[in-house]
MDAnalysis code that builds the backbone (N, CA, C; Angstrom):
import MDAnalysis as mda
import numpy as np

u = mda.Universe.empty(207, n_residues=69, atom_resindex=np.repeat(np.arange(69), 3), trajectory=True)
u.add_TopologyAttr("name", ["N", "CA", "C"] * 69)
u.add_TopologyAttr("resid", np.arange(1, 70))
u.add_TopologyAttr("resname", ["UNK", "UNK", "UNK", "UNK", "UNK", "UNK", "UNK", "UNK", "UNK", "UNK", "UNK", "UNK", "UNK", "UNK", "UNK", "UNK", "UNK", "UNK", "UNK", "UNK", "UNK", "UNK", "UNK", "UNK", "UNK", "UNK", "UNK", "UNK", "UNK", "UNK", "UNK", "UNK", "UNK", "UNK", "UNK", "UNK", "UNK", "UNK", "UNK", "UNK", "UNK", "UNK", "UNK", "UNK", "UNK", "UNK", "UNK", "UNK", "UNK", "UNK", "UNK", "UNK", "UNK", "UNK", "UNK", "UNK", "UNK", "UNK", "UNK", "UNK", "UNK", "UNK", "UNK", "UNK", "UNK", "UNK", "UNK", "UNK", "UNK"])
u.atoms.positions = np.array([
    [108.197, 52.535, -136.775],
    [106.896, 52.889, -137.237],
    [107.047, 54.060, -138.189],
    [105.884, 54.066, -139.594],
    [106.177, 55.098, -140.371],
    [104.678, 55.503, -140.660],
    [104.884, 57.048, -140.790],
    [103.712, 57.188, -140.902],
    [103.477, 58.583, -141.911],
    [102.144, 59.090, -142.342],
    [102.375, 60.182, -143.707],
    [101.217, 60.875, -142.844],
    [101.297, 62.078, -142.650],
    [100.535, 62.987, -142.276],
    [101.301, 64.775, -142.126],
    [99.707, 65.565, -142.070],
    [100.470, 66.455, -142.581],
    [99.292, 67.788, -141.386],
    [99.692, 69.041, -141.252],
    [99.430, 69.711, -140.111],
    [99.663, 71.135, -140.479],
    [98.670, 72.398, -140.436],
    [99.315, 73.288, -140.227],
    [100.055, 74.173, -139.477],
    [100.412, 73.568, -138.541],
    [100.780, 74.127, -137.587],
    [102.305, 73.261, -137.904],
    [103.401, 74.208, -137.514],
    [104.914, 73.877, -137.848],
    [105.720, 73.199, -136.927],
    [104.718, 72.720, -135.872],
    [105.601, 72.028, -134.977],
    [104.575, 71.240, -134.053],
    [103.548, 70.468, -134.793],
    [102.808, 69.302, -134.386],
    [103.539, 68.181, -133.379],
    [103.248, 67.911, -132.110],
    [103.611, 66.897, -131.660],
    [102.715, 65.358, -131.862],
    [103.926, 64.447, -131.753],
    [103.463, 63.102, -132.203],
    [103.370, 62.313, -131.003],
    [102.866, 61.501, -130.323],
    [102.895, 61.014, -129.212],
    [101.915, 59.522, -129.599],
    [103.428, 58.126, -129.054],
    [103.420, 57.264, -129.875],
    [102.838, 56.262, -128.399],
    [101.774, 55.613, -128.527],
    [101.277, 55.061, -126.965],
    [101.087, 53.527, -127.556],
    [101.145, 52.486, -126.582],
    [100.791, 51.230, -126.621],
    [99.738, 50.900, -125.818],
    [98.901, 49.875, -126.013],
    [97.673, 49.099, -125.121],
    [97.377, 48.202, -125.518],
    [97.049, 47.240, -124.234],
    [96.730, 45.908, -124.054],
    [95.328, 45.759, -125.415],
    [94.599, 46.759, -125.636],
    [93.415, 46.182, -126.077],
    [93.185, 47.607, -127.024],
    [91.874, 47.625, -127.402],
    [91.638, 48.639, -128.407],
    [90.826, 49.507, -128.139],
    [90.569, 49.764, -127.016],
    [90.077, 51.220, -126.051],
    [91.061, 52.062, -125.540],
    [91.354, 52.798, -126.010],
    [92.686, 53.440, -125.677],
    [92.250, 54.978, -124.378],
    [91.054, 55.050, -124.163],
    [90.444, 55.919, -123.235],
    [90.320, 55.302, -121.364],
    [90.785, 53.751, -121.686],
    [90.691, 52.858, -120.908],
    [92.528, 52.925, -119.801],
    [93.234, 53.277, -120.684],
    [94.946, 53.131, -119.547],
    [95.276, 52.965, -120.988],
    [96.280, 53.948, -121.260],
    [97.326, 53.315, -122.134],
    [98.741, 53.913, -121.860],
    [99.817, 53.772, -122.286],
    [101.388, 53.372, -121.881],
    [102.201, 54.245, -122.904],
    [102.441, 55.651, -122.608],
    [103.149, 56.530, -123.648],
    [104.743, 55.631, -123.423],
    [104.739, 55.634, -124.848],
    [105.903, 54.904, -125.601],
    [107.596, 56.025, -126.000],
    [106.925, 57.283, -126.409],
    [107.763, 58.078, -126.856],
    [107.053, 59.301, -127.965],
    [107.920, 60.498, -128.057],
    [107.224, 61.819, -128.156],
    [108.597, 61.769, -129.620],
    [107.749, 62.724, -130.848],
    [108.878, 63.048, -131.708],
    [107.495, 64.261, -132.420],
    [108.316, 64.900, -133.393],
    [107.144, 65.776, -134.441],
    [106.673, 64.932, -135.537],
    [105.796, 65.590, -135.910],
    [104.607, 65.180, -136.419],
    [105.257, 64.712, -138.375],
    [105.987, 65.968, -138.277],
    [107.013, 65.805, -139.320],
    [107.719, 65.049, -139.665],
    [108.643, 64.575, -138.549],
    [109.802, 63.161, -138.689],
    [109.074, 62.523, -139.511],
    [107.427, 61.678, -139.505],
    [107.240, 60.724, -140.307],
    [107.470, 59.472, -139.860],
    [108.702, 59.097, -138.734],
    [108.727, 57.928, -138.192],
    [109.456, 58.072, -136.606],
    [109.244, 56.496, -136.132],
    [109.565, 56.599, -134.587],
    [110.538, 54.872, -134.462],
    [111.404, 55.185, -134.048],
    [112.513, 54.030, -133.447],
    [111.469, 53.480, -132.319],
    [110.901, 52.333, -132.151],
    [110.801, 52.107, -130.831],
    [111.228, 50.691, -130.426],
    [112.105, 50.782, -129.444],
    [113.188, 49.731, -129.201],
    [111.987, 48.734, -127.982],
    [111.476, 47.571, -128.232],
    [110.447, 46.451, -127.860],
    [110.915, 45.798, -127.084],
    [112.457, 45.401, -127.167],
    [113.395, 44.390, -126.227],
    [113.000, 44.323, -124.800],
    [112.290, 45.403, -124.163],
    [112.185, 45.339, -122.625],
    [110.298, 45.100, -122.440],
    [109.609, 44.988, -123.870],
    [108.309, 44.207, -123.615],
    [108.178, 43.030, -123.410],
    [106.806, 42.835, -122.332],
    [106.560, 40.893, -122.083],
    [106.130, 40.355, -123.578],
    [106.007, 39.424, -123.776],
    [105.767, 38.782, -125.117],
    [104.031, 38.833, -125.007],
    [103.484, 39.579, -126.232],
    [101.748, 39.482, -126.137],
    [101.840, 40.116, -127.319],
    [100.076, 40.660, -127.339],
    [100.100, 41.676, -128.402],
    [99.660, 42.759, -128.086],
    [99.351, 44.154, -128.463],
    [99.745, 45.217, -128.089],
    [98.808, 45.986, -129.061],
    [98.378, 47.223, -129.169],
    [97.920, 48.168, -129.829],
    [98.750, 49.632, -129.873],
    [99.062, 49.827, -130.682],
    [99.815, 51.311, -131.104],
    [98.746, 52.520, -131.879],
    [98.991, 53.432, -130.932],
    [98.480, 54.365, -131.140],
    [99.010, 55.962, -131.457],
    [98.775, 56.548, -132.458],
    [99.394, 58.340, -132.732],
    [98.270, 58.968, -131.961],
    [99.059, 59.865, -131.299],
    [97.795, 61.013, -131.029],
    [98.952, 62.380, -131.498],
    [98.179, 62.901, -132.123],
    [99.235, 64.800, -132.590],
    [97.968, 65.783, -131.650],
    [99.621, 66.508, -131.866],
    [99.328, 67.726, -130.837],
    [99.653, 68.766, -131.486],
    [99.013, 69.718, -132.318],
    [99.424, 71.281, -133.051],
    [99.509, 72.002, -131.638],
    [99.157, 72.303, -130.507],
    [99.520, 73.143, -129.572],
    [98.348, 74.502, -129.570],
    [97.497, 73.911, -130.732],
    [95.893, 74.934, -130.702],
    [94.444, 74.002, -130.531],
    [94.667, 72.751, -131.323],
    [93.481, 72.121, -131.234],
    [93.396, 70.934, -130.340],
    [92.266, 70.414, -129.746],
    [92.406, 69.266, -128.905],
    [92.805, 68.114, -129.604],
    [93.992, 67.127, -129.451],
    [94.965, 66.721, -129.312],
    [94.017, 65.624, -130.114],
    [94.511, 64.530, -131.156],
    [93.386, 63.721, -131.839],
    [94.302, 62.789, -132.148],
    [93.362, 61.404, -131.808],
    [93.980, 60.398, -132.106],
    [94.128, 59.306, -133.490],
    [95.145, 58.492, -133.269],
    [94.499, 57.603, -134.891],
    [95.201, 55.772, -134.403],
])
C-alpha cells in the first residue's frame, strides 16, 4: 500500500487496519503500525480467508485525536 500525506508533527503514526465491511467503528483488525512518513506498508495477505476486505489509515501525531481515512 502507498500512500502521500503529510503532518506536522515529526513522528506521526500510521496504523494500517482491515474490515469485513465499511463501518470501521463497528470491529476492525489492526494489520500493522509504520510512520506516517514511510509513505508505504508491506502487508503480507497469504494467511487471509479469500473475501473482500476494507483497508483503512488512521495517523496518530501523538497531540490530536487520532483520524481516519
Amino acid at each position: 500500500m502507498q500512500w502521500s500525506a503529510s503532518s506536522g508533527a515529526a513522528t506521526t503514526q500510521a496504523m494500517i487496519y482491515r474490515d469485513a465491511d465499511t463501518n470501521p467503528n463497528n470491529g476492525k483488525t489492526l494489520v500493522g503500525t509504520t510512520t506516517l512518513g514511510a509513505g508505504s506498508y508491506v502487508w503480507n495477505t497469504s494467511a487471509l480467508a479469500p473475501g473482500e476486505y476494507y483497508v483503512y489509515l488512521e495517523m496518530d501525531d501523538g497531540v490530536n485525536q487520532p483520524r481516519g481515512v
